[in-house]
C-alpha positions as CSV (number, residue, x, y, z in Angstrom):
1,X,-26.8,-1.8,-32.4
2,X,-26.0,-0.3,-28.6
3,X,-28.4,2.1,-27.5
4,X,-28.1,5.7,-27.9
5,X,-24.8,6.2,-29.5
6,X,-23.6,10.1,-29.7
7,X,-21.6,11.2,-32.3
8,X,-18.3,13.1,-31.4
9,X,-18.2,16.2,-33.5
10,X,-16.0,18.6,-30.7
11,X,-13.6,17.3,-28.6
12,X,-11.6,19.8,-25.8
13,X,-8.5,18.1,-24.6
14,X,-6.3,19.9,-21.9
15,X,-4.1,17.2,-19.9
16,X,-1.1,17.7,-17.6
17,X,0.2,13.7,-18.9
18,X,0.9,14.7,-22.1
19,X,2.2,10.7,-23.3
20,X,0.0,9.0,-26.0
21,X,-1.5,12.7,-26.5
22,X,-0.4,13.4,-30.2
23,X,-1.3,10.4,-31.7
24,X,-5.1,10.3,-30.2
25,X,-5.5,13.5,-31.4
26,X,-4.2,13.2,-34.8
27,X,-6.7,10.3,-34.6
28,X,-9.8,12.3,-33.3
29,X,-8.6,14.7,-36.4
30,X,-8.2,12.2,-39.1
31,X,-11.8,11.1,-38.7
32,X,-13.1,14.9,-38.9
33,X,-13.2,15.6,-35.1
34,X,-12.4,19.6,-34.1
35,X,-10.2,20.1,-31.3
36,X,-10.3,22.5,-29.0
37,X,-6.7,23.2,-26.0
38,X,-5.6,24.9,-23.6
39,X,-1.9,25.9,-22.7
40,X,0.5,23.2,-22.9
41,X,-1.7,21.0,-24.3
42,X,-2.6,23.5,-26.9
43,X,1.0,24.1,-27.4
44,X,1.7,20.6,-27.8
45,X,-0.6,19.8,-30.8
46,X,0.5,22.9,-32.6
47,X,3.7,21.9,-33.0
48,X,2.4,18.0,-33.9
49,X,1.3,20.1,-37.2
50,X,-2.6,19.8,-35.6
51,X,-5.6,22.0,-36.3
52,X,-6.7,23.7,-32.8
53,X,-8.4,26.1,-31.4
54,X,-7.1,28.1,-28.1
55,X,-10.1,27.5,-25.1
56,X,-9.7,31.2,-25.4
57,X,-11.1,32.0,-28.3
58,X,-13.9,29.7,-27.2
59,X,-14.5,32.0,-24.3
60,X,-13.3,35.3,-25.7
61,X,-10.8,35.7,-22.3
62,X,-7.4,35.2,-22.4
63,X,-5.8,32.5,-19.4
64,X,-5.0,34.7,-16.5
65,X,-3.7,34.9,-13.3
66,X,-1.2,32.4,-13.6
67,X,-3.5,29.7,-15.7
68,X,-5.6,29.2,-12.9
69,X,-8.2,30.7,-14.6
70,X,-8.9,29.6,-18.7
71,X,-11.9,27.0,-18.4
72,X,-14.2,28.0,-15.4
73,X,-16.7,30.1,-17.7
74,X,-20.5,29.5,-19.8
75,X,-18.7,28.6,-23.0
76,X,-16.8,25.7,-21.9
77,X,-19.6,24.7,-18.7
78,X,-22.5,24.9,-21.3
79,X,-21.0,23.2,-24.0
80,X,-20.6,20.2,-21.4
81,X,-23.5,20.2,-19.8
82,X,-26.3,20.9,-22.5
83,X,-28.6,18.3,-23.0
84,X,-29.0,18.2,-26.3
85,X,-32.8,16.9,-26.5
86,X,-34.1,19.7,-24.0
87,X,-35.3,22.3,-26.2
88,X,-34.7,25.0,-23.2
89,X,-31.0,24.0,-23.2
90,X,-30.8,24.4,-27.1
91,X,-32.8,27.8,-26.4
92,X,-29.9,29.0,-24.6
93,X,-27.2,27.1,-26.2
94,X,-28.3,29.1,-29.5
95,X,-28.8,32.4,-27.6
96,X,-25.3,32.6,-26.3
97,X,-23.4,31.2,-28.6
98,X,-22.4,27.7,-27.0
99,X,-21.2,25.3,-28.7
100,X,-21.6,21.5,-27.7
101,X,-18.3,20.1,-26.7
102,X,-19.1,16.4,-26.9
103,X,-15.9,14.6,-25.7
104,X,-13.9,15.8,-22.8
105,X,-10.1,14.8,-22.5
106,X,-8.5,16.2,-18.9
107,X,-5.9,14.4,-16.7
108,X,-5.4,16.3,-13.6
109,X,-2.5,18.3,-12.3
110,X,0.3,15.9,-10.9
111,X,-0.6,16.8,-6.9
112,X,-0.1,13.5,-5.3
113,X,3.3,13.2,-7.5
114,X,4.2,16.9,-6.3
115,X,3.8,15.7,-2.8
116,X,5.4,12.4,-3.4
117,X,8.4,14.4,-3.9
118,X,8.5,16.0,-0.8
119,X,7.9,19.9,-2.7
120,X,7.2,22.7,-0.8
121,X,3.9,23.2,0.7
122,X,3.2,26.6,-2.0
123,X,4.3,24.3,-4.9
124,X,1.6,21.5,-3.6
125,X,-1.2,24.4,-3.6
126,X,-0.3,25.4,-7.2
127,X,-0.9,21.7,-8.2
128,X,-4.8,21.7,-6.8
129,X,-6.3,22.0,-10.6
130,X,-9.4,23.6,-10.4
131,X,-10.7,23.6,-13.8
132,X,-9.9,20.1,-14.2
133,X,-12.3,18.5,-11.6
134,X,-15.1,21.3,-12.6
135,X,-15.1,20.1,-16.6
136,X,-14.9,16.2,-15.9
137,X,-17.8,16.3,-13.4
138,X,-19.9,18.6,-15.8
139,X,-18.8,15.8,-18.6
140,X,-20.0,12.9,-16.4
141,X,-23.1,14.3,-15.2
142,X,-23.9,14.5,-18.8
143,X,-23.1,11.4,-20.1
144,X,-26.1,11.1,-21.7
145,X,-24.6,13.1,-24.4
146,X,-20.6,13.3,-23.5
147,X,-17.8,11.1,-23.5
148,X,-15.2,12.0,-20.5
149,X,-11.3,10.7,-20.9
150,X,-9.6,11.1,-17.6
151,X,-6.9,8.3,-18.5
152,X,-4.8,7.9,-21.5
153,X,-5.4,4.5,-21.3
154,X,-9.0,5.0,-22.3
155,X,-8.1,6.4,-25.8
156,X,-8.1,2.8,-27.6
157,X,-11.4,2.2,-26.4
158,X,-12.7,6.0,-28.0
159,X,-11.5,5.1,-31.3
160,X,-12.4,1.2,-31.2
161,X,-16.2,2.4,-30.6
162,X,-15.6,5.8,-33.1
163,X,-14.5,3.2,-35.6
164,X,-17.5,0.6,-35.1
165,X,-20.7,2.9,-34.5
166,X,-19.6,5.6,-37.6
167,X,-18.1,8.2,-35.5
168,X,-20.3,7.9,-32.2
169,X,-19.3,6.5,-28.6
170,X,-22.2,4.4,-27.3
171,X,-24.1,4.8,-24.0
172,X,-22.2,2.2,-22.5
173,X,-18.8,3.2,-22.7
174,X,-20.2,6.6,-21.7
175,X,-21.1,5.4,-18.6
176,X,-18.3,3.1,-17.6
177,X,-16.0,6.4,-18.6
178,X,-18.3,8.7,-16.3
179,X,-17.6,6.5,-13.4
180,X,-14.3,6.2,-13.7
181,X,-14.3,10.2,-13.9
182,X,-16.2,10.4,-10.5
183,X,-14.2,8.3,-9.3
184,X,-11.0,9.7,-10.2
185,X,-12.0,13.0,-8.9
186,X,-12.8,11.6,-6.0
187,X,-9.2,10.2,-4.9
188,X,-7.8,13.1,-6.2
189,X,-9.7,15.1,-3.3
190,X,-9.0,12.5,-1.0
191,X,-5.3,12.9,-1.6
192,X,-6.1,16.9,-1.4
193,X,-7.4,16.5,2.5
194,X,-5.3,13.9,3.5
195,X,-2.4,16.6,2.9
196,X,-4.3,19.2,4.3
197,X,-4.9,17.3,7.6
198,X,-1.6,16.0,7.8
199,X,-0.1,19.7,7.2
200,X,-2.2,20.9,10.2
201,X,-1.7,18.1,12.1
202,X,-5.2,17.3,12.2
203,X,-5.0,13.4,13.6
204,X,-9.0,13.3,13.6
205,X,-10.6,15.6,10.4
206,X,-14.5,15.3,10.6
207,X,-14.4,13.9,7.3
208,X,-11.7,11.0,6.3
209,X,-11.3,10.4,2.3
210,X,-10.1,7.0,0.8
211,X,-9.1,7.1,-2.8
212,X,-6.8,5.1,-4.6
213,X,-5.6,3.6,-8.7
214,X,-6.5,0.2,-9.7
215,X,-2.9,-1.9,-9.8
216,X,-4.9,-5.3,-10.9
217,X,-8.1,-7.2,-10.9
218,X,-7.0,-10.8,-8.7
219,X,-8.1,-13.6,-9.3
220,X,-10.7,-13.6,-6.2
221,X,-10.1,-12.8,-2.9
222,X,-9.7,-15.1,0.7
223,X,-11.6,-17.5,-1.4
224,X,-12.4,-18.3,-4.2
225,X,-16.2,-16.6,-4.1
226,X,-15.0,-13.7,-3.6
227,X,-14.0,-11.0,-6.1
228,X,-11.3,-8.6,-5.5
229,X,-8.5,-6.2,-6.8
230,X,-5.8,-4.6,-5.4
231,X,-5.3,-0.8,-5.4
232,X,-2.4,1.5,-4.7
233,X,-2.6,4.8,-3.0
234,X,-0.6,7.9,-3.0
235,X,1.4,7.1,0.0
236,X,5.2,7.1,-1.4
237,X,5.8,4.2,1.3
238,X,8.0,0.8,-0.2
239,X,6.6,-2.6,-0.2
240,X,4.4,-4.8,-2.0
241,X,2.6,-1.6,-4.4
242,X,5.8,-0.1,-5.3
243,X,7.6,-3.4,-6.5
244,X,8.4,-4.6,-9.9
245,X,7.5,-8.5,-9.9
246,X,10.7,-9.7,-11.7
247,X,8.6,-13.6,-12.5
248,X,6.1,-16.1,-10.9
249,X,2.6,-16.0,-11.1
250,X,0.1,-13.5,-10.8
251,X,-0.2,-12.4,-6.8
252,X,-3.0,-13.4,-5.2
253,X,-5.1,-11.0,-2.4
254,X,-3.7,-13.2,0.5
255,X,0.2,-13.1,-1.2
256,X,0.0,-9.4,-1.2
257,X,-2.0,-9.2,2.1
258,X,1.0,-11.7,3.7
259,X,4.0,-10.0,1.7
260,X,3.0,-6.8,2.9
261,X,3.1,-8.2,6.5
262,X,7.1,-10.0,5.7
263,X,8.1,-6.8,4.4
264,X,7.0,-4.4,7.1
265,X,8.4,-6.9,9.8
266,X,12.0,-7.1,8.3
267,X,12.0,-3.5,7.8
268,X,12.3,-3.2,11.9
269,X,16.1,-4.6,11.1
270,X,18.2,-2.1,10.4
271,X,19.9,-3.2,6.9
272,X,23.5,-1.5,7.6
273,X,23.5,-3.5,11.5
274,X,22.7,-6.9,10.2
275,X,21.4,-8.9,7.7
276,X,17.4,-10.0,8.7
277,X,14.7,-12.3,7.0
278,X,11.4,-12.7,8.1
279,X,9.1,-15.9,7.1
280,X,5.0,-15.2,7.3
281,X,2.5,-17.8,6.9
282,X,-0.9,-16.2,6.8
283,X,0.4,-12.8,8.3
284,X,1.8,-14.0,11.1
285,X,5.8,-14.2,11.1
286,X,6.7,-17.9,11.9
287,X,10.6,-17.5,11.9
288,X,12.6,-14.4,12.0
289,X,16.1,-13.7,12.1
290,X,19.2,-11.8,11.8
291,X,22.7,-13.0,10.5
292,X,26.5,-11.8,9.1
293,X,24.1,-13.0,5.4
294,X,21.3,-13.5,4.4
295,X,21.4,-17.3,4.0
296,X,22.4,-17.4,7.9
297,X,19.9,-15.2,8.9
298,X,17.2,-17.5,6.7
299,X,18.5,-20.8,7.9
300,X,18.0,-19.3,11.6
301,X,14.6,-18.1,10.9
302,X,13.6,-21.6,9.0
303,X,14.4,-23.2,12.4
304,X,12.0,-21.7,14.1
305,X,9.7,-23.2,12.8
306,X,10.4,-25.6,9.2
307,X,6.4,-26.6,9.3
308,X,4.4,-23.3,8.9
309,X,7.6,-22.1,6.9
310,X,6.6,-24.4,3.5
311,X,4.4,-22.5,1.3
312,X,5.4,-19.1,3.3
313,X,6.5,-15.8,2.1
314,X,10.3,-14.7,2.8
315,X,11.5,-11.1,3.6
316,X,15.0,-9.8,3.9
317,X,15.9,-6.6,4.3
318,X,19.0,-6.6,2.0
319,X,19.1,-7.3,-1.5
320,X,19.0,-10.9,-2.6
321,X,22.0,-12.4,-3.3
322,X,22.9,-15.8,-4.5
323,X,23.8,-18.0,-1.6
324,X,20.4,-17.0,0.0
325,X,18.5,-17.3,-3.3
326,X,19.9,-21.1,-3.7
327,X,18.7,-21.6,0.3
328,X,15.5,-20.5,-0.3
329,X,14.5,-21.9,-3.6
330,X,15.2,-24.9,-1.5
331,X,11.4,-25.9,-0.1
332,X,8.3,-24.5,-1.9
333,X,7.9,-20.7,-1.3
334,X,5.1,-18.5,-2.8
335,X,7.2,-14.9,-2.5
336,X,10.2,-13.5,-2.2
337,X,10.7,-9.8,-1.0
338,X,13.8,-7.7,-1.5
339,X,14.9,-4.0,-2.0
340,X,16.7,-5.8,-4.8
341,X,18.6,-8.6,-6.3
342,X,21.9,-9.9,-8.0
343,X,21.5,-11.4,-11.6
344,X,22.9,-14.7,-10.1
345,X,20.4,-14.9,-7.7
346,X,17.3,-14.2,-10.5
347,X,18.5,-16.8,-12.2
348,X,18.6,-18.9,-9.2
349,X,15.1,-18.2,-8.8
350,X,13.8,-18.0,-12.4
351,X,14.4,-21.9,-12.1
352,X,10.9,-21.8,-10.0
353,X,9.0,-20.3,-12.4
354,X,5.8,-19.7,-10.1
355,X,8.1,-18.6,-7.4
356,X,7.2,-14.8,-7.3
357,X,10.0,-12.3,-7.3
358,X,9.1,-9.0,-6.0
359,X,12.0,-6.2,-5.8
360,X,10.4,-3.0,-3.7
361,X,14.0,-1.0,-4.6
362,X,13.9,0.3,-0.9
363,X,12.8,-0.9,2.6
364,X,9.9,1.2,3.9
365,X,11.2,3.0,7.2
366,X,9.3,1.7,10.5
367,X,9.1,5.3,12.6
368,X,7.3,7.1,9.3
369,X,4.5,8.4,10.3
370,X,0.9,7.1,8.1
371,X,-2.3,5.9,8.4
372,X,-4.2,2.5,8.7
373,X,-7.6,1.5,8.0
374,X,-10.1,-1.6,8.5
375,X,-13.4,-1.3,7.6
376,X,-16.7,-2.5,9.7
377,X,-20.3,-2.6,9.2
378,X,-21.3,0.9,7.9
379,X,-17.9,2.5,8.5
380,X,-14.1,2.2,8.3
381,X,-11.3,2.6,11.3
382,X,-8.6,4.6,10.7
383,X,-5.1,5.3,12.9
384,X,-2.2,6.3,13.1
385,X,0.5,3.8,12.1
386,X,2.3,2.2,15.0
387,X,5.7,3.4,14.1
388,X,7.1,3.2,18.1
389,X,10.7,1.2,17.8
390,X,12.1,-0.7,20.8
391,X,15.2,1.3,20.2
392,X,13.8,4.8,20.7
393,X,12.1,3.4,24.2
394,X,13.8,3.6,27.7
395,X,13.7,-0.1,29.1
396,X,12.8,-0.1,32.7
397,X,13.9,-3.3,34.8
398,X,11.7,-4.2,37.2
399,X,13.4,-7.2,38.8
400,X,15.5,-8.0,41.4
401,X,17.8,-9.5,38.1
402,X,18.9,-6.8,35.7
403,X,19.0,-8.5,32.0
404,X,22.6,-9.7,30.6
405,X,23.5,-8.1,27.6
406,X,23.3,-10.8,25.4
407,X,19.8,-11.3,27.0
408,X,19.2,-7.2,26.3
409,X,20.0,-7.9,22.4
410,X,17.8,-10.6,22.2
411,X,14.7,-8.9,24.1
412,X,14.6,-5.7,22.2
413,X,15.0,-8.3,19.1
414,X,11.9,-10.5,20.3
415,X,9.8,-7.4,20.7
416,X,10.6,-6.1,17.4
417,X,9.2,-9.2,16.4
418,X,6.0,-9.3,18.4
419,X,5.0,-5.8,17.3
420,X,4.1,-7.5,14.1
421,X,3.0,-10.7,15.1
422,X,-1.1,-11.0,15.8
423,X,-2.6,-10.9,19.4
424,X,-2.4,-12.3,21.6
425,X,1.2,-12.7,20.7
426,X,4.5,-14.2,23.1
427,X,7.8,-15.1,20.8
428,X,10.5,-16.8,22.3
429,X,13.9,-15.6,21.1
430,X,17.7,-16.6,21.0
431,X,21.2,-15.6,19.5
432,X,19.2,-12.9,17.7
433,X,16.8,-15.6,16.3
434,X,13.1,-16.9,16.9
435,X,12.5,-20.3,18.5
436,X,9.1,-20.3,19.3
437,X,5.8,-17.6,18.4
438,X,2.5,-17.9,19.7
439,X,-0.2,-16.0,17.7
440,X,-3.6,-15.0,17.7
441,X,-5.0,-16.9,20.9
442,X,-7.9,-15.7,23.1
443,X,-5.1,-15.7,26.4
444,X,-2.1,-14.8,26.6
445,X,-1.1,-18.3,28.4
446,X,-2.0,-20.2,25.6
447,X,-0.2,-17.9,23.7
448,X,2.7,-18.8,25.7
449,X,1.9,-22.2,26.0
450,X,1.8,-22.7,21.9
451,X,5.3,-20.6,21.4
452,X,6.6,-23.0,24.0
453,X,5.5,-26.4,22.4
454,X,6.5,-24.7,19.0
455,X,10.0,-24.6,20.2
456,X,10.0,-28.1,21.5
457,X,8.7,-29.2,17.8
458,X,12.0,-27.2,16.2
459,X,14.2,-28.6,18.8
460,X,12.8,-32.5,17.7
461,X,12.8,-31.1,14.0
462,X,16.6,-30.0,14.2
463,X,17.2,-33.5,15.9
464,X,18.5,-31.1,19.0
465,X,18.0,-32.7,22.9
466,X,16.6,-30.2,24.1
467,X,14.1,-27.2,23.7
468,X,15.4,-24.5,21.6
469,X,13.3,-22.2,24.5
470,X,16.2,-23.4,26.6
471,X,18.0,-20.1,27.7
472,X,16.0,-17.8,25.7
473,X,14.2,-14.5,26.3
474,X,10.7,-14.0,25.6
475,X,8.3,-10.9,24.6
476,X,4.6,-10.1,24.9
477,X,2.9,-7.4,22.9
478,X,1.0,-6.6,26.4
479,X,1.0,-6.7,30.0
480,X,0.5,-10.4,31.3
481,X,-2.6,-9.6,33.3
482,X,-1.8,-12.9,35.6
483,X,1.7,-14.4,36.5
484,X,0.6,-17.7,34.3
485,X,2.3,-16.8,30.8
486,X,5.3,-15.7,32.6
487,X,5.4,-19.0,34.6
488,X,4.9,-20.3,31.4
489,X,7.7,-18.8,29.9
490,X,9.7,-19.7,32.8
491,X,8.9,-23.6,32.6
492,X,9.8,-23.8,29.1
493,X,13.5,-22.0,29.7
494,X,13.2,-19.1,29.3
495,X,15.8,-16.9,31.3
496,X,14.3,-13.0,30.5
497,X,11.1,-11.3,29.6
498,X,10.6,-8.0,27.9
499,X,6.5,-6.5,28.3
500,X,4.9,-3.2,28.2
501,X,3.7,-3.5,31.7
502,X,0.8,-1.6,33.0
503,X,-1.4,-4.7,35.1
504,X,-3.5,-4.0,38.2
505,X,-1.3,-6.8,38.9
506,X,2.5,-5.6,37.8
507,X,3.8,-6.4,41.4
508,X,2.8,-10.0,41.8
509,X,4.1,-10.6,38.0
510,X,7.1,-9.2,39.2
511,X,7.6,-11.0,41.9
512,X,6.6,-14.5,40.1
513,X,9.7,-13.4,37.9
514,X,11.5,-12.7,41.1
515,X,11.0,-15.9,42.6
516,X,11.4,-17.5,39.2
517,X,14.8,-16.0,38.7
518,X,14.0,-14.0,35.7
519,X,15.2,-10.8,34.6
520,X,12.3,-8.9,33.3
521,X,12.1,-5.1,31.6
522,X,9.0,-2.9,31.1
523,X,8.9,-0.8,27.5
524,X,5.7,1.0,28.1
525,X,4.3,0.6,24.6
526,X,1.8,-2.0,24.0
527,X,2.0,-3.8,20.0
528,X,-1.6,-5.1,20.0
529,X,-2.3,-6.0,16.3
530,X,-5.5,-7.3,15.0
């Protein structure tokens, strides 16, 4: 028999998620239970034909001032938080009338969804619940003697244990529910300040809050030893937490950690300019391109780089349609990434049945505003999300060479790429399409040197005579802080260079590219990612 199991004689339920609410409480009814409501939820049972009692005859006050106030008094506080073996709490339990509530059922007020939908800033105020947070975290301190609900899909597990222990919840499900209560309440303030500070424009609040909804327990995380889950947040941003996986297997932490990466990097492509698909082996894009389809854009972007590309995750910023489905489905592939699909091209797919599908019904826009975090030894960074576009910055040549503009296309197209690329990162670009991407290295020249010998393994992989660098343009996320990754650059064919600039040694960089006959332009954002 589990230890200390507490009968459920009184249970108060008052939830703003109303679904599944009828038939637990019939439930709790049908085995003897009293209930006890407030408002809506009150409102709700009574017409289910239920036996309940109004909070307010409880209390002996009406709900006032708008509902705001209807739980915050003795009645309902010291019917929580008694502890029923303390004789001084029975004292005055029995004094004032109190009478033990012993199971607690309270979903909060919808704010993240009010805010989700854009409402005004009033409405969002009027969806802070008060009462809510006070009565869970009066139930969970308690849990010695109370059971606290705070999710509908905790209402089995009630009436499993009501059903095996003779009408009591046991200590352990009592405590698994009182952390999920804390827990709850938690993100729900975190989702609370992170409006606040957003609505004062507060870019550095003394105190930061993380809170977030289990999606799903994965199978481990970067390896195997390793447990993990994934976990979605209120943001109202699309990608890998708002999609519906149509098949495949179950995502694993580094599928959704390198899906996330494809899908932010084709959403710098604009969908109604061109068609764009992004390839990312262990978050790092290793082919990128745009097209009249998808399927060109993909073939373009498989060029790049056919090795890395087997076993990689593909992004497009369109929805999926069947020539590109067939294309892909072509070499092994762990996830594709759309705002949607055809039914041709599911089917297409659905003959790869681990192939995972995702559809994220929108593509998340790169200039919205956020927030990122990584955490370190006792503490967590947190920024603002880099959402600077090559298109909104003013290009400044620098060299004696102004760019052509089929070179300007493909430099502000290279850049877009290396903004999501890891540093130290140098991509070689051409005809709108990347031919070579150095990731990741300690200096920029090797960098350089790497995106340069990656073209020269396409070129030999394409059966092509030449380099596919040969006459293409190259970005860095940073300043080259010597003239050796431009020379580089140069060496391998490239004709134009796009850079942040900002060296102690800009002017003899400039003039290597002088001398070199390259065209170079400055953007004066950096894309360092890490």
């Amino acid at each position: 028999m589990p230890s200390d199991p507490k009968r459920i004689t009184r249970a108060l339920l008052s939830v703003s998620d109303k679904t599944g609410l009828v038939d637990f409480a019939r439930a709790l009814h049908e085995r003897g239970i009293e209930l006890v409501s407030t408002g809506g939820t009150h409102k709700a049972l009574t017409e289910a034909g239920l036996p309940v009692k109004d909070v307010s005859d409880v209390t002996g006050f009406p709900e006032m001032m708008d509902g705001r106030v209807k739980t915050l008094h003795p009645s309902v506080h010291g019917g929580l938080l008694g502890i029923r073996a303390n004789p001084e709490h029975q004292a005055a339990m029995l004094a004032h009338g109190i009478q033990p509530i012993d199971l607690l059922v309270v979903n909060l007020y919808p704010f993240e969804a009010t805010v989700a939908a854009n409402k005004p800033y009033d409405d969002c105020i009027e969806n802070i619940d008060i009462g809510g947070p006070a009565m869970i975290r009066a139930a969970a301190k308690n849990h010695g003697d109370v059971a606290v609900v705070v999710d509908g899909a905790d209402y089995a597990a009630i009436l499993s244990d009501l059903d095996a222990y003779e009408g009591a919840v046991t200590l352990t499900l009592r405590r698994r529910l009182a952390q999920k209560a804390y827990a709850r309440t938690a993100a729900y303030d975190a989702a609370i300040s992170n409006w606040f500070a957003r609505e004062l424009a507060e870019e550095t609040p003394p105190f930061r809050a993380l809170g977030g909804s289990i999606a799903e327990v994965l199978r481990y995380g970067e390896n195997p030893h390793q447990s993990a889950a994934f976990y979605r947040t209120p943001e109202n941003r699309p990608g890998v937490a708002t999609a519906r996986q149509v098949q495949g297997k179950q995502l694993s932490y580094n599928n959704i950690n390198d899906t996330d990466a494809a899908y932010e990097a084709v959403a710098e492509f604009l969908p109604e300019r061109s068609a764009a698909v992004v390839i990312v082996k262990h978050a790092n894009p290793c082919g990128v391109a745009e097209g009249t389809t998808l399927r060109e854009a993909y073939e373009k972007a498989l060029r790049c780089d056919p090795v890395s590309a087997f076993g990689g995750i593909v992004a497009m910023n369109r929805p999926l349609d069947a020539e590109a489905a067939r294309a892909i489905t072509e070499i092994f592939t762990e996830v594709i990434i759309a705002p949607d699909a055809s039914e041709e091209a599911i089917t297409i797919v659905a003959a790869k049945k681990n192939l995972r599908l995702l559809l994220a019904g929108a593509v998340p826009d790169p200039r919205q505003e956020g927030l990122t975090f990584r955490t370190v030894a006792g503490g967590f960074l947190a920024q603002a999300r880099d959402n600077a576009v090559v298109d909104a910055m003013d290009l400044k040549v620098v060299t004696k060479r102004a760019p052509t503009d089929r070179e300007l296309e493909d430099l502000r197209f290279a850049f877009r790429v290396a903004k999501h690329v890891k540093s130290n990162a140098i991509v070689y670009a051409r005809d709108l399409a990347t031919v070579g991407i150095g990731a990741g290295q300690m200096s920029r020249v090797d960098s350089s040197r790497i995106a340069a010998w990656k073209a020269a393994e396409a070129a030999k992989a394409a059966g092509l005579p030449e380099t596919l660098a040969r006459g293409s343009v190259v970005a860095s996320d940073a300043f080259f802080p010597f003239a050796d990754g431009l020379l580089a650059a140069a060496e391998a064919g490239a004709t134009a260079v796009i850079q942040p600039g900002g060296s102690m040694r800009d002017e003899e960089v400039i003039r290597a590219a002088d001398e070199a006959g390259l065209a170079m332009v400055f953007t004066g954002y950096r894309h360092f990612r890490h």
